[in-house]
C-alpha positions in Angstrom: -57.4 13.9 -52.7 -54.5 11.3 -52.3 -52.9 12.6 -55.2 -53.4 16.2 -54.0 -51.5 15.3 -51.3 -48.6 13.2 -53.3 -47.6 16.4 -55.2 -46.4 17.8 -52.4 -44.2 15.4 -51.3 -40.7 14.1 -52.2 -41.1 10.8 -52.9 -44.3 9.7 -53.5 -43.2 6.6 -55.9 -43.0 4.8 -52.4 -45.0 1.2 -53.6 -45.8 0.6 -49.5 -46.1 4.2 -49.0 -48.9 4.2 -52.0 -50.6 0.9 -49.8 -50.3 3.1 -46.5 -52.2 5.9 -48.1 -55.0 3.4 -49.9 -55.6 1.9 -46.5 -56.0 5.7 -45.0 -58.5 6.2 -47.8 -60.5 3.0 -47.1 -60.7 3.2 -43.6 -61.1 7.0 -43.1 -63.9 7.7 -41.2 -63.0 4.7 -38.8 -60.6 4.2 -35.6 -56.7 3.7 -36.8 -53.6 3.7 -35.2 -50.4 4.1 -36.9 -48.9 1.0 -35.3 -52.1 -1.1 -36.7 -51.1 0.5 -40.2 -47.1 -0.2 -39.8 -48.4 -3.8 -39.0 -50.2 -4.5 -42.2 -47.2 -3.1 -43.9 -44.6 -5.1 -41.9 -42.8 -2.1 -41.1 -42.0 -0.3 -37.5 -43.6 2.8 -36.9 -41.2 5.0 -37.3 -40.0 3.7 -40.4 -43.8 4.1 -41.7 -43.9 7.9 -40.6 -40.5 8.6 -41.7 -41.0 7.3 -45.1 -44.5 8.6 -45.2 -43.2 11.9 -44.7 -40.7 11.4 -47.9 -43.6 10.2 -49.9 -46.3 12.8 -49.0 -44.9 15.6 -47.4 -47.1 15.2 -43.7 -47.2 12.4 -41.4 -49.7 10.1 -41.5 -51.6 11.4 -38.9 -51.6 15.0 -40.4 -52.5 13.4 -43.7 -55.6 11.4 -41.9 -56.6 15.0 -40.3 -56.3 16.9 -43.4 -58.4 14.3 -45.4 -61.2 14.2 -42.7 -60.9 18.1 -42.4 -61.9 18.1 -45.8 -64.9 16.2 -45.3 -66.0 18.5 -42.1 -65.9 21.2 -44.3 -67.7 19.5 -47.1 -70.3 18.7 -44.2 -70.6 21.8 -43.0 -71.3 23.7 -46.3 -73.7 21.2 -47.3 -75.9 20.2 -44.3 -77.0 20.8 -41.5 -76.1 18.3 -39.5 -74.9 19.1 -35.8 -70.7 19.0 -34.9 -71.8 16.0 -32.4 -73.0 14.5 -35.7 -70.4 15.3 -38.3 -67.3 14.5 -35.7 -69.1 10.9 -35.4 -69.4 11.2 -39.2 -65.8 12.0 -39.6 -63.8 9.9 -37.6 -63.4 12.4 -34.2 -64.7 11.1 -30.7 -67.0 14.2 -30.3 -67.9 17.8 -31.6 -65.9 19.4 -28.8 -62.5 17.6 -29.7 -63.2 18.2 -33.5 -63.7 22.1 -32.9 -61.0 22.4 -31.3 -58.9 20.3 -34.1 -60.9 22.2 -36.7 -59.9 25.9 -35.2 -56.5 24.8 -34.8 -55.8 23.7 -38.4 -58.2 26.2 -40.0 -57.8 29.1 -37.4 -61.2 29.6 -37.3 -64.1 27.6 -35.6 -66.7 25.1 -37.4 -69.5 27.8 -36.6 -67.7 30.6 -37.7 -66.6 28.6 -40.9 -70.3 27.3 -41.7 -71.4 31.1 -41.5 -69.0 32.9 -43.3 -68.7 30.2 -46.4 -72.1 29.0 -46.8 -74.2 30.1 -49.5 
């Protein structure tokens, strides 16, 4: 997926970029902040989104979201599972906030989404 992401970007030779987007990887489906991410680098925040952004295209919150989107999705295909349960897998605080992430980035909700693409 990271390099999915890298072809759309500018940049993406960025060595502490490259780190950022590891540790993104790694640490997924757990609580992050950009400043605790900017720290580990050594970098301000600002500098991490704005070179982020040169490297990858998105910030690295949109590039978190996308990445965990992915994973709803995969979730919601293959299981069963409730939202409650895939938001906790997935790194969102509950199923309410991640349907309403999930329509606004898909334009469609998790339901609707699990019905029409399921096989």
């Amino acid at each position: 997926m990271e390099r999915e992401f890298a072809v759309t970007g500018k940049d993406s030779s960025d060595p502490l970029m490259q780190l950022a987007a590891g540790y993104m990887h790694r640490h997924l489906f757990e609580d992050m902040s950009m400043k605790q991410i900017a720290e580990k680098l050594g970098i301000g925040q600002s500098q991490l989104t704005r070179r982020f952004c040169a490297a990858y295209g998105a910030t690295p919150v949109e590039y978190v979201t996308r990445l965990r989107l992915e994973e709803v999705k995969r979730l919601l295909l293959e299981t069963d599972e409730t939202l409650d349960g895939i938001a906790c897998r997935c790194g969102f605080e509950n199923g309410s906030y991640l349907s309403r992430v999930f329509s606004a980035k898909t334009g469609m909700a998790p339901s609707l989404f699990r019905h029409n693409y399921r096989i």
